[in-house]
N, C-alpha and C positions, 0 to 999 in steps of 0.2 A: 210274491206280492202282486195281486192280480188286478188292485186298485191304487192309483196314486194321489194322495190327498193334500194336493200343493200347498193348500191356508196351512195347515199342521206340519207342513217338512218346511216350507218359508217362513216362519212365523214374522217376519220383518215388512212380509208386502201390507200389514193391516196397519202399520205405520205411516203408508205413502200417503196423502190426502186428498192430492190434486189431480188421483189419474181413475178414471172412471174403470170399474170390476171389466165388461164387454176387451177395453184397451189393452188392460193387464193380465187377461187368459191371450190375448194376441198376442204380445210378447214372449208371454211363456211357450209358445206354438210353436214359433220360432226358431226358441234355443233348442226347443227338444229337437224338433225337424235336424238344425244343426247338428245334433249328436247323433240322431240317426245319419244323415250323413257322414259322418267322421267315421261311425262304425260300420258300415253296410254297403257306401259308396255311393246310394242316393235315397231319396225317400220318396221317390214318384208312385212307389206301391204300396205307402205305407198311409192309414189315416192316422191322424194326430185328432184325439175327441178330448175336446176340453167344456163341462159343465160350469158354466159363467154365475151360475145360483149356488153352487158348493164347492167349486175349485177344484171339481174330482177329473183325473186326467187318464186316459184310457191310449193306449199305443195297439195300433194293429197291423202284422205285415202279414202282406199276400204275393204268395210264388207258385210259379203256374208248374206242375205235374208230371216231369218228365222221364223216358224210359234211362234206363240206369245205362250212363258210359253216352248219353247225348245231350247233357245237360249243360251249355255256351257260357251261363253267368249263372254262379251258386245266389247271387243278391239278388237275381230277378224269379231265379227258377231252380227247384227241387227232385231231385231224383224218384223213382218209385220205389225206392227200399225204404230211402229215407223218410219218404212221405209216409209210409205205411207204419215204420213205428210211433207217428205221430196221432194217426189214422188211419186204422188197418180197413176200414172202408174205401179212402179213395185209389183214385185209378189214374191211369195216363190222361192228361186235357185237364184235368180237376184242377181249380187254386184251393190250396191248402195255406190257412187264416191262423193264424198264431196270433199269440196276444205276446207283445214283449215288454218285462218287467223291467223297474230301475235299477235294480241288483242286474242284470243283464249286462249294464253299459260299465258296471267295475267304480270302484271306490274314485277313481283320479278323473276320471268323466264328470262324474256326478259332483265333485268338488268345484270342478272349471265351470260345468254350467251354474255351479250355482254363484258363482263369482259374476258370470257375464249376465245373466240375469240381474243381480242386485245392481251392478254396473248400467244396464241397458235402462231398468226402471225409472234408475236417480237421472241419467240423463233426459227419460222422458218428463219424469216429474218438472224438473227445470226447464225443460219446456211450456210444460204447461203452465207454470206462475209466471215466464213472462207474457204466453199469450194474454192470461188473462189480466193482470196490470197491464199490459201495454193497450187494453182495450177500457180500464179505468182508467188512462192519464185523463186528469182534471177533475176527477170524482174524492168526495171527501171519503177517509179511512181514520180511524179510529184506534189505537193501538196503545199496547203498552210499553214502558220504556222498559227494554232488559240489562243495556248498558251504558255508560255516559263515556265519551272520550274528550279532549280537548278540543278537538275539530271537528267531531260529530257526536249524533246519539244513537242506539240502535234500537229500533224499536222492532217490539212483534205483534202481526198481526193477530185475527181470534185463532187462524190456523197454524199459529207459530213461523209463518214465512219473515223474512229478516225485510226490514225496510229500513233506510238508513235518511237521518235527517240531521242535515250538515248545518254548521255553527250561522253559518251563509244564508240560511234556508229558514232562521229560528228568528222569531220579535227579540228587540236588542233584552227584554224584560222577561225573558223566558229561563226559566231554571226550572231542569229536570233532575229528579231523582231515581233511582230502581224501584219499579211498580206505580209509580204516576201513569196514568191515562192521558192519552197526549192525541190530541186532533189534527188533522192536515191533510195537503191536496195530494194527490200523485201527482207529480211536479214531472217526471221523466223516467223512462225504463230501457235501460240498457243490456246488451248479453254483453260479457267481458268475461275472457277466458271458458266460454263455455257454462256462465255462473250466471244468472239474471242479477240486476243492477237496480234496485227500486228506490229513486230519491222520492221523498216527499217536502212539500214544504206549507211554511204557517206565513212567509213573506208576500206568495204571489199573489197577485191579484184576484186571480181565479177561486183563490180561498176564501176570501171577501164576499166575494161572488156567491160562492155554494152555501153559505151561511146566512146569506143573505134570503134566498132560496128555502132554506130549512125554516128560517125564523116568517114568511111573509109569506102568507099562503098565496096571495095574489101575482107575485112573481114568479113561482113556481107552476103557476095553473097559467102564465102568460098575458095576462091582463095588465102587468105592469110590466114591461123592456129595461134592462139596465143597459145606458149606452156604451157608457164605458166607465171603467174605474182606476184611480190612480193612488198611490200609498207611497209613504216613508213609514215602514213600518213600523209598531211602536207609538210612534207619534200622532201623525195624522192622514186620514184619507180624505177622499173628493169623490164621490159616488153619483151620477149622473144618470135618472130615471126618467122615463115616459110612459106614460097612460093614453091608449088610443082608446079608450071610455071616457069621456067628458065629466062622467058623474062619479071617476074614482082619481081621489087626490092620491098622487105618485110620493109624494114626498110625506105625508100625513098618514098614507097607508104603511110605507116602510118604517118609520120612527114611530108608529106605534101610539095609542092611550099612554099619555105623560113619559112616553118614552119606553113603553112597558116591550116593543118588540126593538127596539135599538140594545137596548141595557145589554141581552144575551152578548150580542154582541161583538161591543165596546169592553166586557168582561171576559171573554173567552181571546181576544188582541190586545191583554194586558192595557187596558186605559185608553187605547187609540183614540183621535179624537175622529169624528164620523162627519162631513159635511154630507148630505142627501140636496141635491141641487134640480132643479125641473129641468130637464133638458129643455132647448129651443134653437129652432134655428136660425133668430135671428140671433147675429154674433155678438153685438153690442153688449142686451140683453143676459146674453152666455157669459161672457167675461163678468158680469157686473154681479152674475148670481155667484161663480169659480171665485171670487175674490170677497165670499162676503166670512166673517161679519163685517168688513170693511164697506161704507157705504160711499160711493162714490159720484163725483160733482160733475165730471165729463170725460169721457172716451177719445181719442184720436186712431183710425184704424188705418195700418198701411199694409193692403192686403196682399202686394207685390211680396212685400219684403216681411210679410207676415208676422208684424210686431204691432203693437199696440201700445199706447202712452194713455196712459191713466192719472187724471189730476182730481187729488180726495184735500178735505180739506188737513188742517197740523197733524189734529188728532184723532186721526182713520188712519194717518201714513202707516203708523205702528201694529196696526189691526191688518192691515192690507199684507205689509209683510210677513207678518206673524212670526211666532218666535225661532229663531233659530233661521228664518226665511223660507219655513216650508210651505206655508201658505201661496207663498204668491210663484215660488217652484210646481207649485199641484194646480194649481192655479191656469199656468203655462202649460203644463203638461195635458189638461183636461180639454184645452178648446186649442189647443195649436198654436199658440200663437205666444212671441217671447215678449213677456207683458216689463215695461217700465212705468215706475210709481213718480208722481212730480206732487211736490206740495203747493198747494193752494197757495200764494200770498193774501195774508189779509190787508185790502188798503190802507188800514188804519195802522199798520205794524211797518215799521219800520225793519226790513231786513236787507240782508245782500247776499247775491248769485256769487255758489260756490267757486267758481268757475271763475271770479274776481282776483281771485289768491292764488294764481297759478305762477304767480312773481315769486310768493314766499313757499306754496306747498306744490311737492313735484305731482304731473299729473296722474300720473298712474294712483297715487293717495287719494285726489280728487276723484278718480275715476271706481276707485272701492266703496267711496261714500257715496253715489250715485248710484253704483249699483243697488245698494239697497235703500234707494229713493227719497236719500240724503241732497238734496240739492241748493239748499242755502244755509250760511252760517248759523241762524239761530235752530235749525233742526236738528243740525248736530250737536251744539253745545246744551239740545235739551235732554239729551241723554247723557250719563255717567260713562265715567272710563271702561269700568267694568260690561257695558252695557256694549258701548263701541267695540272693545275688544272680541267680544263673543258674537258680534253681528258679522264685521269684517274678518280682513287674515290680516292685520295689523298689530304690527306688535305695540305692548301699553306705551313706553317711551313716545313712538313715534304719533299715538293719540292723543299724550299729554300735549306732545309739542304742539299737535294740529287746537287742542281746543286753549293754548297760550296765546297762538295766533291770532285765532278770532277772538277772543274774549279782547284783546287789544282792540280790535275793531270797533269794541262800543262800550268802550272806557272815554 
């Protein structure tokens, strides 16, 4: 066999995807070199010709010509008898060029390299998908789901590479099935045991981000900045844009004709609710856009202690917190600063500072209802039990008892 036509004896390398033709006649180079080694003792006189366009693999040894009974290394150098049945033309000094077949190297050679070959490939391959994820971290990927497990889902890319996208990683509203098309960031790429590790996620921010990107051509070509973005996944975000063009509205460009570039979205993060806010650096300003729809009566900023006291009037307190408290959580999260809610007294309204009741209600109780910018008796009792329970970590008994208390107060 005087040619070797590797694509047709490996039928398994046109499976590999990630490793370029040039890389994988290298390797093959390699293991063959190897096997000449193994059988001949070195291969410093031998070429290895590998055609990188047809996978055609050609072996040559050359041994220098020498008189018969002075011949030091049969691997390096051939006698003149023996040369002569090869080449009844040459003579003493001549290299004598043999071509050597794979039948040559014996059934059990030939088995091993093709073991360490398939061996050597796959860990190249694995190489190469994590260099190349590890140089998408943050980049959107597209995939399909090929498995769902309790803790994660496994998806595969167009090239069939495994990406795994954990329960942690998914909007609380996401449900995948086998063959859904499923969207997300490279979140992180890890080697573990020798195997590349590719998380992706639909949680992080950066996902927000890239989509935001796809949908706006304006922040993609950089005319609009997003400064930062902050999420509860599922629920609600706070997206924080700037336009260093005077004559392109940042927040009117990103949400779109009636919402027509938001919708993508808001529908691709199951429902999320989207604030798009004008960045500014005055702070005041920040906090007052970070906390809207809530509209707010006046700021107090203590910049040491980097908290801020915010007084809206009854009925913004509810808007300000928002439901569940994520609002005025993203809110914090978007300008830095750990934002408390006070209600307005109206002078005309008769109420009393919760903070009166610390005779009858312990204050750590006091201090839950404050937290979410409960601060006099009648704002609490303008909410239902069910309402208080789901705002606070209070349990119903211990709400009933707080809104028997007060309601005594203006009996």
């Amino acid at each position: 066999m005087s040619n070797i036509n590797l694509i047709d004896s490996f039928q398994e390398f046109k499976d590999f995807k990630n490793i370029d033709r040039p890389t994988m006649m290298s390797v093959l180079e390699d293991v063959f070199r190897s096997m000449i080694r193994k059988k001949y003792g070195t291969d410093e006189n031998c070429d290895v010709i590998v055609n990188t366009d047809n996978g055609d693999l050609e072996i040559w040894r050359t041994r220098k010509v020498m008189e018969d009974g002075f011949s030091e290394d049969d691997d390096l150098e051939v006698e003149l008898t023996e040369a002569k049945l090869f080449d009844a033309d040459l003579e003493v000094g001549d290299e004598q060029i043999e071509q050597i077949t794979l039948e040559s190297f014996g059934r059990r050679a030939i088995l091993a390299a093709r073991q360490t070959l398939v061996s050597k490939i796959l860990e190249l391959e694995k190489d190469e998908i994590f260099k190349k994820y590890k140089d998408r971290v943050g980049e959107i990927v597209t995939g399909e789901v090929y498995q769902v497990w309790k803790k994660e889902t496994l998806v595969l890319d167009d090239e069939g590479n495994e990406l795994l996208l954990p329960k942690t990683e998914q909007i609380p509203a996401d449900y995948f099935k086998k063959g859904d098309s499923v969207k997300a960031v490279v979140h992180k790429v890890d080697m573990l045991n020798s195997n590349p590790k590719i998380i992706i996620s639909r949680t992080a921010p950066e996902f927000l981000q890239r989509l935001f990107e796809l949908e706006v051509p304006e922040i993609f070509d950089g005319l609009i900045t997003i400064k930062k973005i902050v999420r509860e996944p599922g629920e609600r975000a706070k997206v924080a844009v700037e336009s260093y063009d005077d004559r392109i509205d940042p927040v009117g460009a990103c949400v779109g004709m009636k919402g027509s570039r938001i919708h993508g979205i808001v529908r691709e993060l199951k429902n999320e609710n989207i604030d798009v806010i004008n960045f500014t650096n005055n702070l005041q300003l920040y906090i007052q856009r970070a906390l809207s729809p809530a509209k707010i009566t006046s700021i107090k900023l203590d910049d040491e202690k980097k908290t801020a006291a915010v007084y809206l009037k009854p009925d913004q307190v509810s808007l300000a917190i928002g439901r569940g408290g994520h609002n005025i959580k993203l809110a914090g999260k978007l300008t830095g600063y750990e934002i408390d809610v006070y209600r307005e007294a109206d002078e005309h309204d008769e109420d009393v500072d919760i903070e009166e009741f610390t005779d009858e209600i312990d204050s750590w109780i006091i201090d839950e209802f404050k937290r979410i910018g409960l601060d006099t008796a009648k704002s609490v009792l303008a909410l239902t039990v069910g309402e208080l329970v789901k705002r606070t970590d209070l349990e119903e008994e211990t709400v009933k008892e707080v809104l028997s208390i007060l309601n005594a107060e203006f009996e």
